[in-house]
Rosetta silent file (secondary structure, phi, psi, omega in degrees, C-alpha in Angstrom):
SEQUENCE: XXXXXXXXXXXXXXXXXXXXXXXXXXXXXXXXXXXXXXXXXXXXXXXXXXXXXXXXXXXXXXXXXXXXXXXXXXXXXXXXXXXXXXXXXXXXXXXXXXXXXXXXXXXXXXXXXXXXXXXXXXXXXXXXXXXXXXXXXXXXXXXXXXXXXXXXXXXXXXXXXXXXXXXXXXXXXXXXXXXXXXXXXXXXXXXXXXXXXXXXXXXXXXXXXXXXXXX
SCORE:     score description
SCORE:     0.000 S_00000001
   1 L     0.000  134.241 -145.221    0.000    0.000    0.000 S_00000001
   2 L  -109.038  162.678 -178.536    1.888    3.155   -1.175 S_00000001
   3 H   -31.265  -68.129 -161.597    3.076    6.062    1.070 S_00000001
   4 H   -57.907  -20.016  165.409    0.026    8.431   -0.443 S_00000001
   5 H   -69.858  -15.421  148.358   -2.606    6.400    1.555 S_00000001
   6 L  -158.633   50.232  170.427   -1.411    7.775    4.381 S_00000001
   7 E  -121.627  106.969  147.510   -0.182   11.028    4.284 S_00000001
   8 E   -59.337  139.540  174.390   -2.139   14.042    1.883 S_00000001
   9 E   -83.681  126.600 -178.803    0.028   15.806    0.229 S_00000001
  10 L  -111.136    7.683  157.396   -1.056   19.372    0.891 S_00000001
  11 H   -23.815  -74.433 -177.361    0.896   20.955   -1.835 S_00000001
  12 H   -63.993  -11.464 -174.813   -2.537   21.015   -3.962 S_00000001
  13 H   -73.334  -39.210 -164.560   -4.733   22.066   -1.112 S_00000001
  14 H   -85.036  -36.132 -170.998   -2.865   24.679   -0.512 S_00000001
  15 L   -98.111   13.250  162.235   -1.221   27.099   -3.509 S_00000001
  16 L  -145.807  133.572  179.249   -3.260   29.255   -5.319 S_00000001
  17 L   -90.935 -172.346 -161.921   -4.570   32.298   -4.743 S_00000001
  18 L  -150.295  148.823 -174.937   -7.077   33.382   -6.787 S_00000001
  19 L  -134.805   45.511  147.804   -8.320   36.998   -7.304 S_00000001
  20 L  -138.423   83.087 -176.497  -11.787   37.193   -6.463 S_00000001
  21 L     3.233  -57.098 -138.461  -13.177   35.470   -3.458 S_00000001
  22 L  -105.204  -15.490  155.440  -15.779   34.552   -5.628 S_00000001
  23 L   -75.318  155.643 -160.471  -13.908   32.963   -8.464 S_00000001
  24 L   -60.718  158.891 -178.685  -13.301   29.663   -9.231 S_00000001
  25 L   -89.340  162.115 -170.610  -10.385   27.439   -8.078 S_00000001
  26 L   -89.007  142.744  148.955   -7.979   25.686  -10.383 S_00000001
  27 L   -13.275  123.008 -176.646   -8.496   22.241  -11.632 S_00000001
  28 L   -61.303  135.060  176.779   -6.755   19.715   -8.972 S_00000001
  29 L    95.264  -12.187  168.943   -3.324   19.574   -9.190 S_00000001
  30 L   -44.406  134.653  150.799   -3.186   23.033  -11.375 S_00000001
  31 L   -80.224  149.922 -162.798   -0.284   24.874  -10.884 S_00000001
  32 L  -104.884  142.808  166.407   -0.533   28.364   -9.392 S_00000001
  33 L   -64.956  -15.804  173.669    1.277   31.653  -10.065 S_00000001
  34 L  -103.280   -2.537  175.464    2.607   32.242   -7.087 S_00000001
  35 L    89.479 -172.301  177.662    4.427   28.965   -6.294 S_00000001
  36 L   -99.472  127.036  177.128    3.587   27.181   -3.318 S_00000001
  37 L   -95.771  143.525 -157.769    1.570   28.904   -0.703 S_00000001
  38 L   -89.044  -70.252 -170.245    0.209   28.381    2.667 S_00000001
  39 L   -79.019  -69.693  174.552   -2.753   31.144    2.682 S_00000001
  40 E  -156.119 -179.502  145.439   -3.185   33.933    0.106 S_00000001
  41 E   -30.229  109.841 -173.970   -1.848   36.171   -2.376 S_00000001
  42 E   -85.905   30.354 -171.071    1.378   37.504   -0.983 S_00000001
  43 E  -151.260  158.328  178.697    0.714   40.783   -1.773 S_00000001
  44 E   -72.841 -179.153  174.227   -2.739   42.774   -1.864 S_00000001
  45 L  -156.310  107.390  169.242   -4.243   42.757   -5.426 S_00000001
  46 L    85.242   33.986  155.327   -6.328   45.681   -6.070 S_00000001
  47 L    76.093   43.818  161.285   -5.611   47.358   -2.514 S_00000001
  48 L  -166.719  165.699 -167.870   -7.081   44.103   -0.596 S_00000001
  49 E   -93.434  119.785  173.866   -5.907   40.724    0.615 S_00000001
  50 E   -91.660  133.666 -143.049   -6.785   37.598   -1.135 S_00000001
  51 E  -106.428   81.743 -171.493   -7.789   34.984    1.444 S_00000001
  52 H   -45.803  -16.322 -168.502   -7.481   31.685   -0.742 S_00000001
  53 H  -101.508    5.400  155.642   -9.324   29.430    1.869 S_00000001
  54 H  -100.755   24.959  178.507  -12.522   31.236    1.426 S_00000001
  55 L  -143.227   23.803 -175.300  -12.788   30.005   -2.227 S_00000001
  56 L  -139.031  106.447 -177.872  -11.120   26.924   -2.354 S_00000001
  57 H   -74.407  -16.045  173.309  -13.490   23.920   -1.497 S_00000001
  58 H    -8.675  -47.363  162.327  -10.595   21.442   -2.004 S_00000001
  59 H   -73.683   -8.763  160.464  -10.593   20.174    1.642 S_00000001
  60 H   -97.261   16.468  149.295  -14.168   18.756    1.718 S_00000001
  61 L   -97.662   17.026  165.121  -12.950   16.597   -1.272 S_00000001
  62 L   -83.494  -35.575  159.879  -11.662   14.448    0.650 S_00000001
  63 L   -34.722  -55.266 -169.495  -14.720   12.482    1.497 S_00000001
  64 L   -81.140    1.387  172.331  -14.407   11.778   -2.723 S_00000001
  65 L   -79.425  159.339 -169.185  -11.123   10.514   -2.983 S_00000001
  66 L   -82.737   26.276 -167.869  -11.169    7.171   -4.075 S_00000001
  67 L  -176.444   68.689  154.292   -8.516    6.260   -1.635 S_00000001
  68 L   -44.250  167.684 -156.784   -9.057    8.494    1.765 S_00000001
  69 L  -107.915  168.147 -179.422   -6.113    9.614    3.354 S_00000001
  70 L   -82.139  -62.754 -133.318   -5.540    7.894    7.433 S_00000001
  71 E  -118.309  149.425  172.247   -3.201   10.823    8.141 S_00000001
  72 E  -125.974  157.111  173.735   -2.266   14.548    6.689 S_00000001
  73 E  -149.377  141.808  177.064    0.634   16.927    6.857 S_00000001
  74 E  -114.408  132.757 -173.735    1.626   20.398    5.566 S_00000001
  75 L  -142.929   84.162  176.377    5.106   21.541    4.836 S_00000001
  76 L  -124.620  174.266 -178.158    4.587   25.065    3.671 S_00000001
  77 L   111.308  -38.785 -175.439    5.167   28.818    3.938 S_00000001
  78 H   -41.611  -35.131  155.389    8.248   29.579    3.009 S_00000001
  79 H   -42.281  -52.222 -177.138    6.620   31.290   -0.080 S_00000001
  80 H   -48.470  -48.264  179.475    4.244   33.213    1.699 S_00000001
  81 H   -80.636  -32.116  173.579    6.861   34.870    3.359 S_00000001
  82 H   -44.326  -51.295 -175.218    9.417   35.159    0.616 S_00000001
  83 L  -106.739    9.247 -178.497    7.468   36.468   -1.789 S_00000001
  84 L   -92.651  173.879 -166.414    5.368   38.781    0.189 S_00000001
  85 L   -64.220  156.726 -168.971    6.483   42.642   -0.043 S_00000001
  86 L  -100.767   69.001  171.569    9.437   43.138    2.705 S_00000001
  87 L  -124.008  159.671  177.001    7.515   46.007    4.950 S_00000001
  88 H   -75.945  -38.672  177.823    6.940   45.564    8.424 S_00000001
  89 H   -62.558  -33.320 -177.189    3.545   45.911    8.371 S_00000001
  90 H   -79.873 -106.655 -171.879    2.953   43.302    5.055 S_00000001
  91 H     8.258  -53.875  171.078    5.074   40.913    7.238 S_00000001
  92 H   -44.391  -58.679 -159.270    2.647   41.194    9.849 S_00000001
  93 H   -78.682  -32.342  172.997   -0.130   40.427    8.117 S_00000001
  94 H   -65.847  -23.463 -174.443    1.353   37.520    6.131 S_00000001
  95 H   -65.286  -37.808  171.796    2.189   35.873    9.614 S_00000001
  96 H   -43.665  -50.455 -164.376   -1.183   36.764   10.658 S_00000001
  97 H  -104.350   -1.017  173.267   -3.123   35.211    7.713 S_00000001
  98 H   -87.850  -78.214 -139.796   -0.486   31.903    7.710 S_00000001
  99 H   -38.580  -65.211  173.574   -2.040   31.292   10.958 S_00000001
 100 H   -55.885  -32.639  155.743   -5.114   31.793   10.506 S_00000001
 101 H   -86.621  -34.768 -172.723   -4.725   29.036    7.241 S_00000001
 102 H   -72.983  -38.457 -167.000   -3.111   26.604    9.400 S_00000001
 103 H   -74.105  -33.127 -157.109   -5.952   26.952   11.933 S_00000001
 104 H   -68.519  -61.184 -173.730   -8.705   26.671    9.219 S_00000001
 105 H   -44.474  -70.941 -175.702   -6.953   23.350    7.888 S_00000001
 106 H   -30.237  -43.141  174.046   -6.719   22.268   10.813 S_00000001
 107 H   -86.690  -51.727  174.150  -10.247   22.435   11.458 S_00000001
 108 H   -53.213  -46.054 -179.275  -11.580   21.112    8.318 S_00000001
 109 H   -69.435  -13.871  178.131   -9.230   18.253    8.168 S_00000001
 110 H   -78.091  -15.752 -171.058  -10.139   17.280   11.865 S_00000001
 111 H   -79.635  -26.378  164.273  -14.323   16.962   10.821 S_00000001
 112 L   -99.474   40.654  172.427  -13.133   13.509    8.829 S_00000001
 113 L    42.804   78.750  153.897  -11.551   12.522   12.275 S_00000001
 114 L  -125.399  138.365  158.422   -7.937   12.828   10.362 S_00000001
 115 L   -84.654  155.415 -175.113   -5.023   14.017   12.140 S_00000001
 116 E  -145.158  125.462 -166.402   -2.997   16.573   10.921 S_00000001
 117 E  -109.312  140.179 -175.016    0.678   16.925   11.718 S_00000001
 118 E  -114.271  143.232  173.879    2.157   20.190   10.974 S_00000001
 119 E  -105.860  142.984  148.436    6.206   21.000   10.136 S_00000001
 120 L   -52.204  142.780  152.391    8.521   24.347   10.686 S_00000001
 121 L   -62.339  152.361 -135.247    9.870   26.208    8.184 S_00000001
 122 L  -130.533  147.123 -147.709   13.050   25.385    7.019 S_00000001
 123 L   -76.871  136.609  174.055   15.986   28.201    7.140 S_00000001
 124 L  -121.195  -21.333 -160.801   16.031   31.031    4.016 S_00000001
 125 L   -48.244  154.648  152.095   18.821   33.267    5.588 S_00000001
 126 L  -166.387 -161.728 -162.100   21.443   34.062    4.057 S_00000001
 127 L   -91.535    3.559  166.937   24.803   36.315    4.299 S_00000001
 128 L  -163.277 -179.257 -173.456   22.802   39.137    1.822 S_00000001
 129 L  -119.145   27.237  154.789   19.902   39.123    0.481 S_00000001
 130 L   -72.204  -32.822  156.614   21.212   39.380   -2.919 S_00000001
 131 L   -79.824  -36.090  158.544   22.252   35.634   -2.818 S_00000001
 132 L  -132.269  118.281 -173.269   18.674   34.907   -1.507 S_00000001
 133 L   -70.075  -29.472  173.551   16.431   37.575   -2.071 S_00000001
 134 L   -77.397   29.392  153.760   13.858   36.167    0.510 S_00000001
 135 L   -92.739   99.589  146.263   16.673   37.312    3.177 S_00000001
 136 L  -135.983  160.702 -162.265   15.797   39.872    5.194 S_00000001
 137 H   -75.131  -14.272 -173.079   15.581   40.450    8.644 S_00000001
 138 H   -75.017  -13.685  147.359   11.495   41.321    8.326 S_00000001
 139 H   -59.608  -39.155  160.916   11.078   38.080    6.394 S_00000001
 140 H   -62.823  -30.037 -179.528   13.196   35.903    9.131 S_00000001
 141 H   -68.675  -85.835  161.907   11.296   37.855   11.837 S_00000001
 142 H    -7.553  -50.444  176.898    7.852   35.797   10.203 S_00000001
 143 H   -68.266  -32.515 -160.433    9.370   32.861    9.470 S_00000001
 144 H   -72.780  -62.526  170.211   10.937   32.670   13.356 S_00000001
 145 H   -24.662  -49.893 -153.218    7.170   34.101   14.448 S_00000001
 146 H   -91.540  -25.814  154.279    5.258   31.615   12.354 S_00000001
 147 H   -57.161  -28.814 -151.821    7.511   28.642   13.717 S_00000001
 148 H  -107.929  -11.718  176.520    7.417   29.557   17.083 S_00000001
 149 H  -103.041  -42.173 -175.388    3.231   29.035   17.029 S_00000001
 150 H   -31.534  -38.436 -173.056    3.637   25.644   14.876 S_00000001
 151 H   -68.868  -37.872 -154.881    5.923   24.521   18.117 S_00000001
 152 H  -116.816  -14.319 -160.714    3.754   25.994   20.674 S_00000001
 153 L   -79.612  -59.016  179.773    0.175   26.344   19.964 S_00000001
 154 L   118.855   19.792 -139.693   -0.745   22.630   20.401 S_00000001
 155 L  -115.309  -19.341  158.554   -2.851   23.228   17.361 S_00000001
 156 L  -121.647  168.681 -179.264   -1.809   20.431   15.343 S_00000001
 157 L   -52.197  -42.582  144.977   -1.566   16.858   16.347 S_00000001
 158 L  -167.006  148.065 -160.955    1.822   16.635   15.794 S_00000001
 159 L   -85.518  152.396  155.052    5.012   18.433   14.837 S_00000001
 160 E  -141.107  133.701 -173.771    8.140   17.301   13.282 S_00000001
 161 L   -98.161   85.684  157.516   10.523   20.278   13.539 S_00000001
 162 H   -49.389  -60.860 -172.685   12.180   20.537    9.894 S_00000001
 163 H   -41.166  -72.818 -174.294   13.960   23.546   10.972 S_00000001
 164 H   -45.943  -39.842  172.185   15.776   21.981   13.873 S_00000001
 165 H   -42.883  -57.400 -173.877   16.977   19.314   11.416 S_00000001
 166 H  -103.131  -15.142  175.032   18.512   21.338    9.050 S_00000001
 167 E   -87.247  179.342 -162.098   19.937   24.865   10.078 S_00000001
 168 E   -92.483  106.450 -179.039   23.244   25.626   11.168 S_00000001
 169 L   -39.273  -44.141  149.873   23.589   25.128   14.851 S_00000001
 170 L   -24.934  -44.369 -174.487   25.744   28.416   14.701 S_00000001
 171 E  -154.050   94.868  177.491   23.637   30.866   12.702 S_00000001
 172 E   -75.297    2.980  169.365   20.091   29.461   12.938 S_00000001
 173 E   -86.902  -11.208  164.980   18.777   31.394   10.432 S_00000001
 174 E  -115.276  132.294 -178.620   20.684   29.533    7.875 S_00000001
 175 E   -68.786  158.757 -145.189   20.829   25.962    6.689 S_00000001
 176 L   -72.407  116.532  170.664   23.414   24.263    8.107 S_00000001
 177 H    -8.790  -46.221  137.244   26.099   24.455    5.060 S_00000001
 178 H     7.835  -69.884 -165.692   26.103   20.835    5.098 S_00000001
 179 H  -107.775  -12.392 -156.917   22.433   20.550    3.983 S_00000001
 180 E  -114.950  108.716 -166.819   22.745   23.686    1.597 S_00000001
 181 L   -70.099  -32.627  158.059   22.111   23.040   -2.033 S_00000001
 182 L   157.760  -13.489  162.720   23.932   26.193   -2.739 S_00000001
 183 L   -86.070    5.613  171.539   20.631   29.020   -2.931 S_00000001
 184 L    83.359    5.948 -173.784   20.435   29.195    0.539 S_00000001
 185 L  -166.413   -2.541  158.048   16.991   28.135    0.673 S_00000001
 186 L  -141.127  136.348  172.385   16.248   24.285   -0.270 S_00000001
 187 E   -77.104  168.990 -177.230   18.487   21.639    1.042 S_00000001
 188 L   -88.519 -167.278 -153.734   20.300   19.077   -0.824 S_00000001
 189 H   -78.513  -33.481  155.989   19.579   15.443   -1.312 S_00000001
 190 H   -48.160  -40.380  168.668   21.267   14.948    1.721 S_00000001
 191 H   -79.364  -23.091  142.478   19.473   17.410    3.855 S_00000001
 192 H   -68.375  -32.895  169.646   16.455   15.801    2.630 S_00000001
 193 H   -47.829  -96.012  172.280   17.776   12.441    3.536 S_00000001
 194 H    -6.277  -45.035 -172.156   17.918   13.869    7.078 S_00000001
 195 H   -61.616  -56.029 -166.287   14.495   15.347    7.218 S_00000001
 196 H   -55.641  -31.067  170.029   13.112   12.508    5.735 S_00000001
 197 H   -84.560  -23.529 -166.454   15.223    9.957    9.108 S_00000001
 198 L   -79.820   -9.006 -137.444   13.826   12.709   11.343 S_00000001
 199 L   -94.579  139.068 -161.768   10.377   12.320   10.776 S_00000001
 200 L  -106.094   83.120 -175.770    8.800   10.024   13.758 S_00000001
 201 L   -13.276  -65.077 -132.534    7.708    6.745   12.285 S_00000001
 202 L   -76.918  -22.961 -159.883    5.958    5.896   15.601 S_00000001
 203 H   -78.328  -20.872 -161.762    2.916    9.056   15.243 S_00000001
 204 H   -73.765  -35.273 -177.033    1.010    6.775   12.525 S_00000001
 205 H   -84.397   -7.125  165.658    0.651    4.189   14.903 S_00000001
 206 H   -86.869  -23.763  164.206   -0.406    6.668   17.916 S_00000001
 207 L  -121.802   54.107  157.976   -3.261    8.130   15.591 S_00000001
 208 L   -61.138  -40.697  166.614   -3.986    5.151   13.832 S_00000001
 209 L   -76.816   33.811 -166.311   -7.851    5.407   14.925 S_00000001
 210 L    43.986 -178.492 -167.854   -7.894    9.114   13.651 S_00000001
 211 L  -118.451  163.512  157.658   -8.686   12.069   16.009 S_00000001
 212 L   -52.627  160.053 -162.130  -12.284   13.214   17.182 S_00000001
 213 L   -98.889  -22.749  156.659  -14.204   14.958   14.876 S_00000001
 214 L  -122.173   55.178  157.229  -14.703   17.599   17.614 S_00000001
 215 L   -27.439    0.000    0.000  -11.437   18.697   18.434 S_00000001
């Protein structure tokens, strides 16, 4: 029985904003203009913020997959923050509106008694932000922010801390050199190896019955 029976991949659930509440969502598995995203548009469009999770029914298709999933996990954001504009205030608000999509997930995916294990974000820093343009410190402030409720809130079922895995015990805002395919912002096949040993075999068999449905 392969891998995808029981983990969703939240890649498609997840990435495209769209830019009218009221318009339609892409075709499953469509790729999106903005790469992949936890929330919304990472910038306004048309002086207002697009909230992708009020127009994208995707998560109540799970009841129709021909293969429910036992268990789900999301390993997202880094976009959101990357690519949103580098003001303090725009910062804010993407950390603000990541949340607020993780809790929303969170909730939908718990009403088909699934659990849903959430990861940190994984290190962008880097020694300018001309080698990685998603360096800055108001982008690092967000990512450290948006990590620090994944860890703490108690809000998903369970964590596996990507982050800790892979940054540089030294300068934690960067992956640890090691692990650094050379932009400064996705690890090599080796620092996936690593994530991929980190990840704690043992949770499938502690929410094997799913979670209550009112959580």
């Amino acid at each position: 029985m392969g891998i995808t029976k029981y983990i969703a991949a939240f890649t498609w659930l997840v990435t495209t904003a769209v830019s009218s509440p009221v318009a339609p969502p892409p075709a499953y598995g469509a790729p999106n203009s903005y790469g992949n995203t936890t929330s919304i548009s990472p910038n306004p469009k048309n002086g207002h913020w697009v909230d992708t999770w009020t127009s994208m029914p995707q998560l109540t298709e799970f009841a129709n997959l021909p293969s429910p999933p036992f268990y789900a996990m999301i390993f997202e954001g880094v976009n959101d923050i990357g690519t949103a504009d580098n003001t303090t205030a725009n910062q804010t608000e993407t950390g603000d509106r990541m949340i607020q999509a993780y809790k929303q997930m969170i909730t939908r995916v718990h009403t088909f008694g699934i659990p849903f294990f959430g990861s940190t974000i994984t290190p962008f820093g880097a020694p300018n932000d001309t080698i990685q343009t998603y360096s800055t410190p108001q982008r690092l402030a967000t990512r450290d922010r948006v990590n620090a409720w994944i860890r703490t809130s108690g809000a998903f079922d369970a964590v596996i801390d990507f982050d800790a895995v892979v940054r540089d015990p030294t300068n934690p805002e960067e992956l640890n050199p090691i692990y650094n395919s050379g932009d400064y912002l996705h690890p090599n096949q080796l620092g996936y190896n690593v994530m991929a040993r980190a990840f704690p075999l043992d949770i499938f068999e502690k929410y094997q019955d799913g979670v209550s449905t009112f959580m």
